[in-house]
Backbone and ligand atoms as CSV (ligand in chain L), in Angstrom:
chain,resi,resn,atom,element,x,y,z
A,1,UNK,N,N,-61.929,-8.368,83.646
A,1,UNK,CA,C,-63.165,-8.550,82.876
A,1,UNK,C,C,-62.881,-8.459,81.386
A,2,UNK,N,N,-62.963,-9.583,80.577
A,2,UNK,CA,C,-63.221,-9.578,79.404
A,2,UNK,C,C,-64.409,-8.116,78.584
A,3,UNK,N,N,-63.980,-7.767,77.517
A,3,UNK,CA,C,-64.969,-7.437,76.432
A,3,UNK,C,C,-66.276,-7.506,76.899
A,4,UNK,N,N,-66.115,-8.735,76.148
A,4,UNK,CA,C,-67.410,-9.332,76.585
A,4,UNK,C,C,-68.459,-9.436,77.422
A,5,UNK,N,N,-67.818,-9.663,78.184
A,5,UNK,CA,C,-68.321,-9.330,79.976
A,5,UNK,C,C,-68.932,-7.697,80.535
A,6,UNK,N,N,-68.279,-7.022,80.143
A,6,UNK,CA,C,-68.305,-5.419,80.329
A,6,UNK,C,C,-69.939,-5.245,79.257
A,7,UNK,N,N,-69.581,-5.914,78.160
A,7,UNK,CA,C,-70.833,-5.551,77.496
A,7,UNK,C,C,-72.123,-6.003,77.875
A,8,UNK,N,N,-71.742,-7.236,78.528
A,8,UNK,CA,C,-72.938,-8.117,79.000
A,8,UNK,C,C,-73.690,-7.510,80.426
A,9,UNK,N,N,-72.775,-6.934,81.032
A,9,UNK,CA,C,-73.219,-6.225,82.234
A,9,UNK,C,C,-73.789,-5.279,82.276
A,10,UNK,N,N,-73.200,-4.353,81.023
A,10,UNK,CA,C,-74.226,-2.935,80.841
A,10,UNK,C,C,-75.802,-3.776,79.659
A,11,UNK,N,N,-75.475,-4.533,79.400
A,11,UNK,CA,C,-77.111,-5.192,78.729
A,11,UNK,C,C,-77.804,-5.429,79.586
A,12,UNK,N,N,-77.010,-5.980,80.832
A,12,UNK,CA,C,-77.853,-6.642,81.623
A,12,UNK,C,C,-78.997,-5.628,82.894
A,13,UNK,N,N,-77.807,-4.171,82.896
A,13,UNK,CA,C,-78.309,-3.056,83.796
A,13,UNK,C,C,-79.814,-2.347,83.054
A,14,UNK,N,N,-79.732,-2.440,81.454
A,14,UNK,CA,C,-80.643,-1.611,81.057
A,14,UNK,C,C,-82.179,-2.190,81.070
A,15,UNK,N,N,-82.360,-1.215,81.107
A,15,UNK,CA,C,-84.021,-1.175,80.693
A,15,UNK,C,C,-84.707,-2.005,79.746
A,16,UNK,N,N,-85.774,-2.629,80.038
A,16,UNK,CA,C,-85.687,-3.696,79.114
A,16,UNK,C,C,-86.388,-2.438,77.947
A,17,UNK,N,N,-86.321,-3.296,76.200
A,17,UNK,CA,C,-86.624,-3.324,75.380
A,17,UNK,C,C,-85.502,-2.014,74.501
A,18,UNK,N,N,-84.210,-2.213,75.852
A,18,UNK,CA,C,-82.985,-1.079,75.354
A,18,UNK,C,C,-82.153,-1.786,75.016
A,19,UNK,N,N,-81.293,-1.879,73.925
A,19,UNK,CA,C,-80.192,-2.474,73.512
A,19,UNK,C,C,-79.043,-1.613,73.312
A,20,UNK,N,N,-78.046,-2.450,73.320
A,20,UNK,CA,C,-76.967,-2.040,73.047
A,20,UNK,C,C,-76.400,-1.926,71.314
A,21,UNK,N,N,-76.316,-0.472,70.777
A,21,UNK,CA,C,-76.460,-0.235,69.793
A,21,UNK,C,C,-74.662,-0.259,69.102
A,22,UNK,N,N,-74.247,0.122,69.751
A,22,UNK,CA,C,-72.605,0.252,69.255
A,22,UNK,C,C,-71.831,0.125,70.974
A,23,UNK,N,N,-70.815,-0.729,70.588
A,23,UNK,CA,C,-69.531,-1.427,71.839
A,23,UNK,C,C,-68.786,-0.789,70.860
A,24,UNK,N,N,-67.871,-0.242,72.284
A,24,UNK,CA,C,-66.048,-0.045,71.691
A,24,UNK,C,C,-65.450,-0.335,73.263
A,25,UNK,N,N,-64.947,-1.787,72.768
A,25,UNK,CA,C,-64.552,-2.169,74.625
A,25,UNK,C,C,-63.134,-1.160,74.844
A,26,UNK,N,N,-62.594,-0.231,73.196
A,26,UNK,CA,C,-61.189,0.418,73.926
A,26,UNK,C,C,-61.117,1.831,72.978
A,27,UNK,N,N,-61.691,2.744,73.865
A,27,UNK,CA,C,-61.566,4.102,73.982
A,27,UNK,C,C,-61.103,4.760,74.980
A,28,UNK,N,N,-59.609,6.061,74.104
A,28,UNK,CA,C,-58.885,6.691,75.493
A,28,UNK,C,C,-59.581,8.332,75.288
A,29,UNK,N,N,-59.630,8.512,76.769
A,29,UNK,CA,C,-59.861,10.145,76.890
A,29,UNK,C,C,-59.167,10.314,77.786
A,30,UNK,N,N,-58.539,11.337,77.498
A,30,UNK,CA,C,-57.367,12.194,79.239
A,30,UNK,C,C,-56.737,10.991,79.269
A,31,UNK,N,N,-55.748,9.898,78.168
A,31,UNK,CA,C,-55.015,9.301,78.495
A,31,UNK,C,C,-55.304,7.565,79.146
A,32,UNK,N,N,-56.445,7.937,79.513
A,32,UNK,CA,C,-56.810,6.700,80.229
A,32,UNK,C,C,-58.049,5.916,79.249
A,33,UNK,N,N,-58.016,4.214,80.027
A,33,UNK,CA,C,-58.703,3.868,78.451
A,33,UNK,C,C,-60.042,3.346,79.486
A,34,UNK,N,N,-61.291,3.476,78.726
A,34,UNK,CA,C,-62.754,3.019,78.787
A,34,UNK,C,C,-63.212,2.424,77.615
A,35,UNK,N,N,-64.365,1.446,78.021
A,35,UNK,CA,C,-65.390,1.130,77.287
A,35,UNK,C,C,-66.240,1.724,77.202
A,36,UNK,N,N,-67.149,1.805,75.723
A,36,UNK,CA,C,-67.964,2.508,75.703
A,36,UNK,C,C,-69.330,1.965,74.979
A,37,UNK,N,N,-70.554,2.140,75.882
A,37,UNK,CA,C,-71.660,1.255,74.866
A,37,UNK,C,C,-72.852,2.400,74.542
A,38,UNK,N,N,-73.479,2.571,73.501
A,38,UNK,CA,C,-73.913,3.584,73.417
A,38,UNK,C,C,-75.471,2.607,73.038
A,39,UNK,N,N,-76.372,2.964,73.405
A,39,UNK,CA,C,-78.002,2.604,73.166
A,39,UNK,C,C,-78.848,3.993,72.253
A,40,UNK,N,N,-80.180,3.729,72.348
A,40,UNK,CA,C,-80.689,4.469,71.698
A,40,UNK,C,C,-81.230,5.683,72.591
A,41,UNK,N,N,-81.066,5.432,74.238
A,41,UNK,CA,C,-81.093,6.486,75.175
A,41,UNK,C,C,-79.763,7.049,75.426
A,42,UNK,N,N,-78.775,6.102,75.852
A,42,UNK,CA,C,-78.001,7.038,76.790
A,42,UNK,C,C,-76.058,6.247,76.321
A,43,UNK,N,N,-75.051,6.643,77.002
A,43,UNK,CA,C,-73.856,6.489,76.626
A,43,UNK,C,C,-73.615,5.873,77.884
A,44,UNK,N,N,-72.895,4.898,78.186
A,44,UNK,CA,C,-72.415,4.035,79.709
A,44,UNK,C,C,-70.852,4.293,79.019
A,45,UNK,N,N,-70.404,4.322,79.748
A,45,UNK,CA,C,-69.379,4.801,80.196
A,45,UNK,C,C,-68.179,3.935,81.182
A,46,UNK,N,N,-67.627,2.802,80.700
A,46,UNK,CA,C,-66.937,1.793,81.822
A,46,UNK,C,C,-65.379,2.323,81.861
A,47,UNK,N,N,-65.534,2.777,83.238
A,47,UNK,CA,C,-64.133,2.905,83.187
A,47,UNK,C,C,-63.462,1.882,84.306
A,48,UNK,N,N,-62.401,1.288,83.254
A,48,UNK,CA,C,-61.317,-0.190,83.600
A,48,UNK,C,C,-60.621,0.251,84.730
A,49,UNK,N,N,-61.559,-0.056,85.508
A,49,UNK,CA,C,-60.712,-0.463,87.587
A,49,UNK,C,C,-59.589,-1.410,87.056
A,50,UNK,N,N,-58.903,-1.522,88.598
A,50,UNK,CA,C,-58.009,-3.179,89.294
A,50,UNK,C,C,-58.680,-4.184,89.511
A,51,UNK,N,N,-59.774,-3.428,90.372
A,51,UNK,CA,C,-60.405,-4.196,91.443
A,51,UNK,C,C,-62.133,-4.230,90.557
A,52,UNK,N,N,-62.241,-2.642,90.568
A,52,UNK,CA,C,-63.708,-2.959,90.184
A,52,UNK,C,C,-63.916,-2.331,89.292
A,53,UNK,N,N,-64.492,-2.287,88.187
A,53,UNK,CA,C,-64.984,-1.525,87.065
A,53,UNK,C,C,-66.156,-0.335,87.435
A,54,UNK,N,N,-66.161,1.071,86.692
A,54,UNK,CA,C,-66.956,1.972,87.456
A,54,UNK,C,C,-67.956,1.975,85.826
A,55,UNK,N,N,-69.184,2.352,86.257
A,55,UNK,CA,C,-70.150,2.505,85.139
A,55,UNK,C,C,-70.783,4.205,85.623
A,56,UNK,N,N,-70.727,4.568,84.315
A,56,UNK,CA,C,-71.078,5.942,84.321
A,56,UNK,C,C,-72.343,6.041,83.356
A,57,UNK,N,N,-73.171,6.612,83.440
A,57,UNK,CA,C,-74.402,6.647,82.426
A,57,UNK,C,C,-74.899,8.303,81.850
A,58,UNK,N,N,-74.492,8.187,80.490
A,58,UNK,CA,C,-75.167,9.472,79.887
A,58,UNK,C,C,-75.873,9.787,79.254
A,59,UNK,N,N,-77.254,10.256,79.837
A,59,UNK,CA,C,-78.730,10.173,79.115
A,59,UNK,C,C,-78.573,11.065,77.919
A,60,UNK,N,N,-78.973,10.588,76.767
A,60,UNK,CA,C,-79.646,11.445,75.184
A,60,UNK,C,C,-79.799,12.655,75.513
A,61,UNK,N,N,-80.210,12.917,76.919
A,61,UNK,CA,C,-80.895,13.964,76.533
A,61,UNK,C,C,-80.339,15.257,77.218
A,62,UNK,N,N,-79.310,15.093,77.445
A,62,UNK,CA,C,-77.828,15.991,78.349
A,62,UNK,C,C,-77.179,16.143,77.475
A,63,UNK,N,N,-77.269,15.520,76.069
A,63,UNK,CA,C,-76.095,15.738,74.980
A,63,UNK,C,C,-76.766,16.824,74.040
A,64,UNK,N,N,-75.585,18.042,74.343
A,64,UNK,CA,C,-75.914,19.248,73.494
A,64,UNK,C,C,-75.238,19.021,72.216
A,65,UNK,N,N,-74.104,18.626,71.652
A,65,UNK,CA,C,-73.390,18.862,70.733
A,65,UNK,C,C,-72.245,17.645,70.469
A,66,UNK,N,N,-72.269,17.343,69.221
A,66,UNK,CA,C,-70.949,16.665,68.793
A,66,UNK,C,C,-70.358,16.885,67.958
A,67,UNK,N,N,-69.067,16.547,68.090
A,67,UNK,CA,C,-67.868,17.051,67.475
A,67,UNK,C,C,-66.907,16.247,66.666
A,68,UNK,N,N,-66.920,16.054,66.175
A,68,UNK,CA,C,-65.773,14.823,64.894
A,68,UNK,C,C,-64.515,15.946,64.485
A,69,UNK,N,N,-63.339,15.431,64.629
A,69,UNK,CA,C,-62.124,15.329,63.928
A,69,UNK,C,C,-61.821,14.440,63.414
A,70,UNK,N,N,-61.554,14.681,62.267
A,70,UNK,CA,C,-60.581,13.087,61.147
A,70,UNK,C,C,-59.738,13.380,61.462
A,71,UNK,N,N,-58.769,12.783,61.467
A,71,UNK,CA,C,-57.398,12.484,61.318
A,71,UNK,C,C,-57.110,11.910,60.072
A,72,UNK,N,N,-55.423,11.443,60.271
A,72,UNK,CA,C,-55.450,10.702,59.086
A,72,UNK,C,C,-56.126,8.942,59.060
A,73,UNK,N,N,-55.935,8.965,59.887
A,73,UNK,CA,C,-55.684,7.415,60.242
A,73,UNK,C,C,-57.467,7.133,61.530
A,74,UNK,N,N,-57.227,8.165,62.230
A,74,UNK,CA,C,-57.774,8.221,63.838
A,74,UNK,C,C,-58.749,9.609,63.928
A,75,UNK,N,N,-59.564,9.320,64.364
A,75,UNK,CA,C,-60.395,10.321,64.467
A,75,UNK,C,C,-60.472,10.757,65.907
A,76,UNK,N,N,-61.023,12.234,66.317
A,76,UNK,CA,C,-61.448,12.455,67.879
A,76,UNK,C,C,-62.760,12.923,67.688
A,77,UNK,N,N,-63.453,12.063,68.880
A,77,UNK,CA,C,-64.862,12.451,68.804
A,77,UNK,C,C,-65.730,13.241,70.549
A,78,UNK,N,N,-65.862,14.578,70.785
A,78,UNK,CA,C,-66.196,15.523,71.627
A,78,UNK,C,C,-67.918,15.611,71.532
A,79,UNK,N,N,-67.900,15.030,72.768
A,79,UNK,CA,C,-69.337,15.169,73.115
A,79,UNK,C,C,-69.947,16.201,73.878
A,80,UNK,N,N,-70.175,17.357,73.813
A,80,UNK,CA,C,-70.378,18.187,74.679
A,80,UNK,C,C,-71.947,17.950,75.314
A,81,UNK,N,N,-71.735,18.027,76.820
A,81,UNK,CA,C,-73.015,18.126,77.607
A,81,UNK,C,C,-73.412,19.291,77.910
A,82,UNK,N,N,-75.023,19.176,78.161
A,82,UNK,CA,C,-75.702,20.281,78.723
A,82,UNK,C,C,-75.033,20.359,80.201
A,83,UNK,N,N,-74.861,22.219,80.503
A,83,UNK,CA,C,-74.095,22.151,81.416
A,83,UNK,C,C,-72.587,22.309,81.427
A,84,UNK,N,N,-71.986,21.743,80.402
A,84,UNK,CA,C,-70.878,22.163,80.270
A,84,UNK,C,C,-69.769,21.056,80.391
A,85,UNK,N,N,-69.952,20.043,80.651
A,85,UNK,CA,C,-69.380,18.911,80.603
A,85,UNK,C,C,-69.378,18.224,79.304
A,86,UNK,N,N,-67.660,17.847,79.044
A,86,UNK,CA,C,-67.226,17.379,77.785
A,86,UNK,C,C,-66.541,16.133,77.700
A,87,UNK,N,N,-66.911,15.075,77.047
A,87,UNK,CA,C,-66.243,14.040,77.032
A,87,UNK,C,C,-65.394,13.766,75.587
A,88,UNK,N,N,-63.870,13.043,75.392
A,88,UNK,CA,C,-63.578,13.533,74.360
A,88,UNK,C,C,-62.759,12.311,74.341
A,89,UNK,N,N,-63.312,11.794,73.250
A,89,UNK,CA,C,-63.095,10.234,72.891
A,89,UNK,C,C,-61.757,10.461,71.779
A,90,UNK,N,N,-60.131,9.747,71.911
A,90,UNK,CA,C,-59.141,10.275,71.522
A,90,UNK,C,C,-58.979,8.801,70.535
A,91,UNK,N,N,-58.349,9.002,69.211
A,91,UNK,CA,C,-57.771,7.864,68.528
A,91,UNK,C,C,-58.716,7.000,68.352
A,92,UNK,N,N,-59.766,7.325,68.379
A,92,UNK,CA,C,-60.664,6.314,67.282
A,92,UNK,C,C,-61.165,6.036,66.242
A,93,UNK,N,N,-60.863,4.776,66.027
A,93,UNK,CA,C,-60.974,4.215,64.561
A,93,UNK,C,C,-62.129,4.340,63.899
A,94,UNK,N,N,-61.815,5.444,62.376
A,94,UNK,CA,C,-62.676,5.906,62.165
A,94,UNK,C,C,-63.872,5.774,61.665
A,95,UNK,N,N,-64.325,4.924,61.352
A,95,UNK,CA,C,-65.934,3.963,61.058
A,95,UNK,C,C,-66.452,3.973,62.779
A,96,UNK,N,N,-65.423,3.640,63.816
A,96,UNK,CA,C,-66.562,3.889,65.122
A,96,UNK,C,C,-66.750,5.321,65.806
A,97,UNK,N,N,-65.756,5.884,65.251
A,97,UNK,CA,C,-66.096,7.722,65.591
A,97,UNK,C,C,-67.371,8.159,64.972
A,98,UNK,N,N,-67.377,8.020,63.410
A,98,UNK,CA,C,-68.861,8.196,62.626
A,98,UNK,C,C,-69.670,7.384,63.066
A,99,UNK,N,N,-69.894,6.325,63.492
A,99,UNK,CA,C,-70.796,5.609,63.994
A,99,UNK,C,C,-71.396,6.588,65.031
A,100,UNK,N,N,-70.328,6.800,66.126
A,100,UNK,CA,C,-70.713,7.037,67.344
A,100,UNK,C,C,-71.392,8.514,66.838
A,101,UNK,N,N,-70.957,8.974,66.082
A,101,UNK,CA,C,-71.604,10.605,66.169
A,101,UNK,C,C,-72.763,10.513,65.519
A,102,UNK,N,N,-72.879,9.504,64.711
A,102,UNK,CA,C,-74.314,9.489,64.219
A,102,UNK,C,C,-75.472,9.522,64.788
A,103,UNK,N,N,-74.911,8.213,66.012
A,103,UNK,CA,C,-75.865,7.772,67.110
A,103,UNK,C,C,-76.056,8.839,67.988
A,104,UNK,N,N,-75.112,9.939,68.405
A,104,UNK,CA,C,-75.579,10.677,69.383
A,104,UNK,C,C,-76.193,11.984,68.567
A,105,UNK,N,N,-75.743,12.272,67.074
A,105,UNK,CA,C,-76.909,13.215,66.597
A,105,UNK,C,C,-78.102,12.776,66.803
A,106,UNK,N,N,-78.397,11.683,66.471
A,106,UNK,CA,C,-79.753,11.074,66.635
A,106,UNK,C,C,-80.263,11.359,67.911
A,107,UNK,N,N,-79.746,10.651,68.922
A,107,UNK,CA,C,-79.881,10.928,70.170
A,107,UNK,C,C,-80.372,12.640,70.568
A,108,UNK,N,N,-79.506,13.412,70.328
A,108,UNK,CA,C,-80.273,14.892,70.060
A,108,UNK,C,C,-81.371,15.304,69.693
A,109,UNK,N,N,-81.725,15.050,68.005
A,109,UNK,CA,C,-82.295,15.034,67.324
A,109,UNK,C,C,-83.698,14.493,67.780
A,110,UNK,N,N,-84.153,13.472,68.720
A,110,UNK,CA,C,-84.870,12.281,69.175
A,110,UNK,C,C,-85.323,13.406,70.435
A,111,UNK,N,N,-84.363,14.013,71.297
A,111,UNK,CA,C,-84.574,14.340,72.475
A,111,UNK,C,C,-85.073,15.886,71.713
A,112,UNK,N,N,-84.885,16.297,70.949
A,112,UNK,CA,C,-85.234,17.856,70.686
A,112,UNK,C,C,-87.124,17.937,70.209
A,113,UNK,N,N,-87.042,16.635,69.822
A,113,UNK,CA,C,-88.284,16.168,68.983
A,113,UNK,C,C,-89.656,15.513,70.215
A,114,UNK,N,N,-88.989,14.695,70.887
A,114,UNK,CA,C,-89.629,14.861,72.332
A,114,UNK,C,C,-90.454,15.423,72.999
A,115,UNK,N,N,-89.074,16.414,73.299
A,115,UNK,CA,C,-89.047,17.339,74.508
A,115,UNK,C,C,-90.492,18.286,73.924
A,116,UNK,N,N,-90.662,18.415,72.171
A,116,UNK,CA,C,-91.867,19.165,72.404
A,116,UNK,C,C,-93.102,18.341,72.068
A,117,UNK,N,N,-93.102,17.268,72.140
A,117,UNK,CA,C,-94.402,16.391,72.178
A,117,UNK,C,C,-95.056,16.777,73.748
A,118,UNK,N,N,-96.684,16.351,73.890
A,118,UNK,CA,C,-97.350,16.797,75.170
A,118,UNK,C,C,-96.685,15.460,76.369
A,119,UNK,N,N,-95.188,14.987,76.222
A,119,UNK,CA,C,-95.371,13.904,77.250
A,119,UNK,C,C,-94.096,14.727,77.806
A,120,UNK,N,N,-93.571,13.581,79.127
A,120,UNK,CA,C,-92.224,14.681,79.846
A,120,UNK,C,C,-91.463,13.933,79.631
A,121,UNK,N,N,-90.386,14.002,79.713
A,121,UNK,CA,C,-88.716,13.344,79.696
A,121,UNK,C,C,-88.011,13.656,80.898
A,122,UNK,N,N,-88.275,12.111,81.418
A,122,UNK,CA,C,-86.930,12.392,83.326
A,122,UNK,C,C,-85.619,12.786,82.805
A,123,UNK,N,N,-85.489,13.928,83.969
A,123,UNK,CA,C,-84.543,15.005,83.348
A,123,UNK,C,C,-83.315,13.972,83.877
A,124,UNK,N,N,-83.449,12.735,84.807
A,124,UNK,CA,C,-82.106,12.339,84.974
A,124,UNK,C,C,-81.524,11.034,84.025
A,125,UNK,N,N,-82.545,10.394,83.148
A,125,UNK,CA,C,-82.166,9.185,82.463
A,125,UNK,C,C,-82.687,9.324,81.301
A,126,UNK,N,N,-83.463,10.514,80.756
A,126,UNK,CA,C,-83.923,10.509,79.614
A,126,UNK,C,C,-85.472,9.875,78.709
A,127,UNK,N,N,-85.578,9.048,80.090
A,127,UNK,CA,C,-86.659,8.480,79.274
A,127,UNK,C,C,-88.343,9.132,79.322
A,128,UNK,N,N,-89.309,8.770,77.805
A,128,UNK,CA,C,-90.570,9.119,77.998
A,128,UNK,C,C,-91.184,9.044,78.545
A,129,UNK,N,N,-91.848,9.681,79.203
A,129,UNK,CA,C,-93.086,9.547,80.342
A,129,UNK,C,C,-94.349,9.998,80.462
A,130,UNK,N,N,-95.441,9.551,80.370
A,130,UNK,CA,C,-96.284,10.331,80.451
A,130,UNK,C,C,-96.319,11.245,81.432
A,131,UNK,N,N,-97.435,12.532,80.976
A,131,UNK,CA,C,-97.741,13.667,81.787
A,131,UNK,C,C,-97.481,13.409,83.120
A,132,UNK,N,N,-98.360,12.623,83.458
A,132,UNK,CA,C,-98.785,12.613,84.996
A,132,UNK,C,C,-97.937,11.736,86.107
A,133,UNK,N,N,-96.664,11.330,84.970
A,133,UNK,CA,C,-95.648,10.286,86.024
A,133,UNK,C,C,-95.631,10.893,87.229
A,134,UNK,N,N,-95.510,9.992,88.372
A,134,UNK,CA,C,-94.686,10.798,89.619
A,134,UNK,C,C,-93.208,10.772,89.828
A,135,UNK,N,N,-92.982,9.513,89.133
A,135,UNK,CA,C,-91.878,8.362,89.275
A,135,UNK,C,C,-91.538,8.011,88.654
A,136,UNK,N,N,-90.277,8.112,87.837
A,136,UNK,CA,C,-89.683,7.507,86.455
A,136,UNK,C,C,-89.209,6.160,86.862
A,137,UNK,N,N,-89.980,5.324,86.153
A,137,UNK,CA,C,-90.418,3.642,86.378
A,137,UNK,C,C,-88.654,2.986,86.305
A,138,UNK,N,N,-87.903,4.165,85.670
A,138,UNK,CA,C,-86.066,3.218,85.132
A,138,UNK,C,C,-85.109,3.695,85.931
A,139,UNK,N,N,-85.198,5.056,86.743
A,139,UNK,CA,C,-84.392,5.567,87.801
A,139,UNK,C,C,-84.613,5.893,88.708
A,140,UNK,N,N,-85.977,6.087,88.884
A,140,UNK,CA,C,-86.814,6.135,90.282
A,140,UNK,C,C,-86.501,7.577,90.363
A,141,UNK,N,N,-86.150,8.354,89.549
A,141,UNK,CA,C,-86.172,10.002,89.564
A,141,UNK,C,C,-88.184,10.218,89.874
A,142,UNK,N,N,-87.473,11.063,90.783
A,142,UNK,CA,C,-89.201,12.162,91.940
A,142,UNK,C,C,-89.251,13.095,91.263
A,143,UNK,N,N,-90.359,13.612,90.685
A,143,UNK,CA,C,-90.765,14.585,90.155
A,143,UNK,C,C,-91.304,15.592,91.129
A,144,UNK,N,N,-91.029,16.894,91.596
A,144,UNK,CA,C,-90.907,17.498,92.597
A,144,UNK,C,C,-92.869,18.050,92.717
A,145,UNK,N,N,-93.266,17.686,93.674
A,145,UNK,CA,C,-94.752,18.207,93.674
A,145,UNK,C,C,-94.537,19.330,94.973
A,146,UNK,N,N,-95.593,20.232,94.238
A,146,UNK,CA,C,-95.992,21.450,94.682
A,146,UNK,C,C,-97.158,21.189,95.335
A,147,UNK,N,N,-96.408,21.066,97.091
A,147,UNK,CA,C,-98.156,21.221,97.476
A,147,UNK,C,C,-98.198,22.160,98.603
A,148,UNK,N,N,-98.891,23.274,97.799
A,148,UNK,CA,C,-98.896,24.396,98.477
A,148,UNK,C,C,-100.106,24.614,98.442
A,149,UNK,N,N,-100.563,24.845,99.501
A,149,UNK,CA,C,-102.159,25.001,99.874
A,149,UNK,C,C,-103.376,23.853,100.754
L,1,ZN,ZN,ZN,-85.548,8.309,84.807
């Protein structure tokens, strides 16, 4: 799969009126290399199969913290998740490291700002919802009802 292709596929998975805000078809973490497309919700995550390409998705709103190192040349950029899970983007060129950390402060920043407005946020994809969703209309996440009585 081309670039190209990888990008076109995660455009094609999202939600409509979601774009794809920053592509880096070649980022290594732990050695191994992924694409990475970041939107104004969440981080996809392609990691380069043989056979098949795997897509990973990380909602705005799981991202506790980011982390920038310069280098001289290369920057590393550490995304820490809620929970405790860390992703840690190695040797990237540094206009898309600042890019990327910008976008996921924001992403924070967006979800902190949210989270205390009167609406809810599906805890599995991030997105707004009104009060009374049952059903998050983009992942089909169940909102657990209490029916007791
Ligand atoms: Zn959802």
């Amino acid at each position: 799969m081309r670039p190209e292709d990888i990008k076109q596929a995660i455009a094609d998975s999202l939600p409509e009126g979601e774009e794809i805000c920053q592509f880096i078809p070649d980022v290594h973490s732990e050695r191994k290399n992924y694409a990475l497309a970041v939107t104004s919700h969440r981080l996809i995550i392609c990691k380069k199969g043989f056979i098949k390409h795997n897509y990973s998705d990380y909602p705005g709103i799981r991202l506790e913290k980011v982390l920038l190192e310069e280098g001289f040349r290369r920057s590393t950029v550490t995304l820490e998740m809620k929970g405790g899970e860390k992703l840690n983007f190695e040797r990237l060129d540094k206009d898309n490291a600042r890019t990327l950390c910008g976008f996921a402060r924001t992403m924070i920043s967006e979800a902190d700002s949210r989270a205390s407005v009167a609406i809810k946020i599906c805890p599995d994809c991030g997105a707004q919802l009104k009060k009374r969703a049952k059903i998050c209309p983009y992942c089909e996440y169940k909102f657990g009802e209490k029916t007791s009585g």
